[in-house]
C-alpha positions in Angstrom: -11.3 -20.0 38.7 -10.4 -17.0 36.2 -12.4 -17.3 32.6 -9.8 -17.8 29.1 -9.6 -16.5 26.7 -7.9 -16.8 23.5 -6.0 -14.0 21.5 -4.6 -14.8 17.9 -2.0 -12.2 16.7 -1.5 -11.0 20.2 2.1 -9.6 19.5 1.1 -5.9 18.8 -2.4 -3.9 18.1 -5.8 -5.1 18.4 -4.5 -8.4 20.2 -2.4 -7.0 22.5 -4.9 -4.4 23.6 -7.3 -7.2 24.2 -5.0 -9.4 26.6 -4.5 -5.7 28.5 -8.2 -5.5 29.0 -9.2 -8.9 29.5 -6.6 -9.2 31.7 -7.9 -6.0 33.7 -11.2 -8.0 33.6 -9.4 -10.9 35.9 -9.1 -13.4 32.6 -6.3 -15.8 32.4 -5.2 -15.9 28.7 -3.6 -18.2 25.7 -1.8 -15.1 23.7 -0.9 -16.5 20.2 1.1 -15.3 16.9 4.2 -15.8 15.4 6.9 -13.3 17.6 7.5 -15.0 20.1 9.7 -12.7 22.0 7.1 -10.3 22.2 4.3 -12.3 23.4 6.6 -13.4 26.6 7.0 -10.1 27.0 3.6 -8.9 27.0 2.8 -12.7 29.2 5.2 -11.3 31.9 3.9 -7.6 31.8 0.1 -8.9 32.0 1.2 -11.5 34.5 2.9 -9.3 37.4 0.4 -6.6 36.9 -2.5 -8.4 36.6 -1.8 -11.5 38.7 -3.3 -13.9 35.7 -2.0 -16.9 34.0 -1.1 -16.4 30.6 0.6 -19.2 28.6 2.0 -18.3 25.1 1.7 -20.7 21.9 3.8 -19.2 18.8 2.8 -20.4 15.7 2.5 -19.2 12.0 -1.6 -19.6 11.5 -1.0 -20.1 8.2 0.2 -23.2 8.4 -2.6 -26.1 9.3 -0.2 -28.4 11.5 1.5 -25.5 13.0 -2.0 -24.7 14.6 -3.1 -28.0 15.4 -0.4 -29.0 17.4 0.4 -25.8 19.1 -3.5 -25.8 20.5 -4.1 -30.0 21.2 -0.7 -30.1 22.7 -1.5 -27.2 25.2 -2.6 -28.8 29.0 -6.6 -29.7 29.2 -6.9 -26.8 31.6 -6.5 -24.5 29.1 -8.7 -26.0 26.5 -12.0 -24.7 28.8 -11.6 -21.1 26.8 -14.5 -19.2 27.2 -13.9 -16.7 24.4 -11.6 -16.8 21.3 -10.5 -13.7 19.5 -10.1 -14.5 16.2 -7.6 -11.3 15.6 -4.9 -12.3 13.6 -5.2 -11.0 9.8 -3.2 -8.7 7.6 -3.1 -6.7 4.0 -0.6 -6.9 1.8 -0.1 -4.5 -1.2 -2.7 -1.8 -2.9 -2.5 -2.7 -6.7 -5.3 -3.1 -9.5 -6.0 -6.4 -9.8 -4.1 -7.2 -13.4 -0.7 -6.6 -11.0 -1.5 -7.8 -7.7 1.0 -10.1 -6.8 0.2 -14.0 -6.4 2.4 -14.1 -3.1 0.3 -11.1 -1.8 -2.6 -13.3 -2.2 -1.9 -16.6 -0.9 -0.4 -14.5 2.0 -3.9 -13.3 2.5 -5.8 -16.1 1.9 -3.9 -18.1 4.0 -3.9 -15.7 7.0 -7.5 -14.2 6.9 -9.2 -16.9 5.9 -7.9 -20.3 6.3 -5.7 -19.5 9.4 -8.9 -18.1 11.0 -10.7 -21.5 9.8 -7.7 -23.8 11.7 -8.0 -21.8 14.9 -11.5 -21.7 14.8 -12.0 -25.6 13.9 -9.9 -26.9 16.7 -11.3 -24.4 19.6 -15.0 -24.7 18.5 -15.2 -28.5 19.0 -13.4 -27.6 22.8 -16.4 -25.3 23.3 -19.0 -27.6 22.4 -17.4 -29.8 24.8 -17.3 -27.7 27.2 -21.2 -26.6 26.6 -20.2 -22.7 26.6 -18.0 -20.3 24.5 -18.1 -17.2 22.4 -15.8 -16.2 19.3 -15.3 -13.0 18.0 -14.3 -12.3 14.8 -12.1 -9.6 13.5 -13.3 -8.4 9.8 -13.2 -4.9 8.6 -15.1 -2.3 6.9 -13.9 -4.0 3.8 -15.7 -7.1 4.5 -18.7 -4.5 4.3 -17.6 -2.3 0.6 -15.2 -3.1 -1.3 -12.9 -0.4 -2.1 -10.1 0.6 -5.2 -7.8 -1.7 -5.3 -8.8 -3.5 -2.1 -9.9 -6.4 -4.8 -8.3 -9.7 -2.9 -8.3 -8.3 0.6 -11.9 -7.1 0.4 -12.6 -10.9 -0.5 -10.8 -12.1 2.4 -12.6 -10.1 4.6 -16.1 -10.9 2.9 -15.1 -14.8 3.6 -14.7 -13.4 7.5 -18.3 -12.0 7.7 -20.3 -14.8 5.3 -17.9 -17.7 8.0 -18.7 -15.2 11.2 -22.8 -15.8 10.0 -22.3 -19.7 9.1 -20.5 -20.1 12.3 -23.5 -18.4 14.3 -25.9 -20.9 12.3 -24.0 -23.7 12.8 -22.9 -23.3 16.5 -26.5 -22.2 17.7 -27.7 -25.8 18.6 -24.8 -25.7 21.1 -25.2 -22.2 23.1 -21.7 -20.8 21.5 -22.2 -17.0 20.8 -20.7 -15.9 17.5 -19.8 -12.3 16.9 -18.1 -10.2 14.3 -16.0 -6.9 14.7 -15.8 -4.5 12.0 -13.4 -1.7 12.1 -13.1 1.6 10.0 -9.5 2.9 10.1 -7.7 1.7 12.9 -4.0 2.5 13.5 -2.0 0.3 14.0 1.0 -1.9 12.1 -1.6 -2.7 9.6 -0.8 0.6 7.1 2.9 -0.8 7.6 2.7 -4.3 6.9 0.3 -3.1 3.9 3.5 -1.2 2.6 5.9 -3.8 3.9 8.0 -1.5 5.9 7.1 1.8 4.3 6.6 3.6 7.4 6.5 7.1 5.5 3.9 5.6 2.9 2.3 4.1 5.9 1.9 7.3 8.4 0.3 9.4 5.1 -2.8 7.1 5.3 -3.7 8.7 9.1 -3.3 12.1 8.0 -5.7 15.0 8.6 -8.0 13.0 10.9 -7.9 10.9 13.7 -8.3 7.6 13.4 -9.1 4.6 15.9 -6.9 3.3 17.5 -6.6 -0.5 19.2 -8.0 0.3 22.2 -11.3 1.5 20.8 -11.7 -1.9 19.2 -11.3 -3.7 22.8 -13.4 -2.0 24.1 -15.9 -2.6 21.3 -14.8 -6.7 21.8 -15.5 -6.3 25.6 -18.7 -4.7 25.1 -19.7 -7.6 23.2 -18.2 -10.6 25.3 -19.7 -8.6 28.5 -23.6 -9.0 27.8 -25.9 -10.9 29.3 -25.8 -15.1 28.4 -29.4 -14.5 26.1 -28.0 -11.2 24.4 -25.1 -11.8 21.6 -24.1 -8.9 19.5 -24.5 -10.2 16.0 -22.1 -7.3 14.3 -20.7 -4.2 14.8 -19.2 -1.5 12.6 -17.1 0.8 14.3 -15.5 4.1 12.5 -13.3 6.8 13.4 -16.0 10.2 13.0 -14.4 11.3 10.3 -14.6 7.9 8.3 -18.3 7.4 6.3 -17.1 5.1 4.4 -13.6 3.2 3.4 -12.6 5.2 1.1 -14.4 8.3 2.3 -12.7 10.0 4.9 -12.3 13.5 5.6 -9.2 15.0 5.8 -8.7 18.7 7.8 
């Protein structure tokens, strides 16, 4: 029987290039997020070429019942996930403080922090159940610094590595490996959804360097998940070369 393992905001970047690679690595998959016609997509894709069972669950994370149905209502099979990706997460806007917008906020909040506390509530209590598990958690180098007007997202992302460190404490007593991912620049639809649509505003923020892009990160995830049962990868920060810090980057 194939391992599981469960993907939040599957649908495009990061996520998506984990179901490719833990599908290569024989996994069947739960591929969440909120486009659905994408994810079926990317079920069939991985499902032909792979010959894996993948089972799609659409939901908004942000909201609670949304998430707790979608996951209890799927069959008890696929509650025995041996690794959840806690991926889903976004930014939205780039403004001082004083003007950030409210709905920019709650957006954030809701997604980063408390959608990645829904997911993670219902799945942890399946792996203590099941007496095995790993999660990985997708932060950011600006859950590290905290950069000009990165104000709210920075907090989010703070909240994802002090919950990734409570989560390793909490979950020790039950052998569930807890493990945070933090990127540098990746690109992907994150610059865009920053901009909300702005591709032009978007594409200037990956000029002059090369940045990394998804696949770097699942590799970095599969690195991780792949170690021996009495090795767990606390954290890792992974930047492009040209990246020192988040807001230093050179630029040829």
């Amino acid at each position: 029987m194939n391992k599981i393992a469960l993907i939040t905001g599957a649908s495009s970047g990061i996520g998506e290039a984990c179901a490719e690679l833990f599908a290569n690595e024989h996994y069947d998959l739960i591929l969440t997020g909120r486009r659905l016609d994408r994810l079926e997509n990317l079920a069939k894709k991985l499902n032909t070429k792979y010959d894996i069972d993948v089972v799609v669950s659409s939901f908004d994370i942000r909201n609670r019942d949304e998430v707790l149905s979608s996951l209890e209502g799927l069959p008890s099979k696929w509650k025995k996930v041996d690794v959840l990706i806690n991926n889903a997460g976004l930014s939205q806007g780039l403004d001082p403080i004083q003007n950030g917008s409210l709905d920019d906020w709650d957006t954030m909040i809701d997604t980063n922090i408390k959608g990645l506390l829904y997911v993670s509530k219902v799945v942890s209590n399946w792996m203590i159940s099941n007496k095995f598990g790993h999660i990985i958690n997708i932060g950011s180098i600006a859950g590290k610094e905290v950069y000009q007007n990165g104000n709210v997202y920075c907090a989010t992302k703070h909240a994802v590595d002090a919950l990734n460190k409570a989560m390793r404490i909490d979950l020790l007593p039950h052998g569930i490996k807890v493990t945070a991912i933090h990127p540098g620049a990746v690109e992907t639809e994150f610059s865009e959804v920053r901009f909300k649509g702005d591709k032009e505003r978007a594409k200037k923020v990956y000029d002059g360097f090369e940045p990394l892009v998804a696949v770097d990160i699942a590799e970095t995830i599969w690195f991780a998940v792949s170690r021996p049962a009495h090795v767990n990868i606390n954290e890792l920060i992974v930047m492009p070369t040209a990246q020192a810090a988040a807001s230093i980057i050179f630029r040829e």
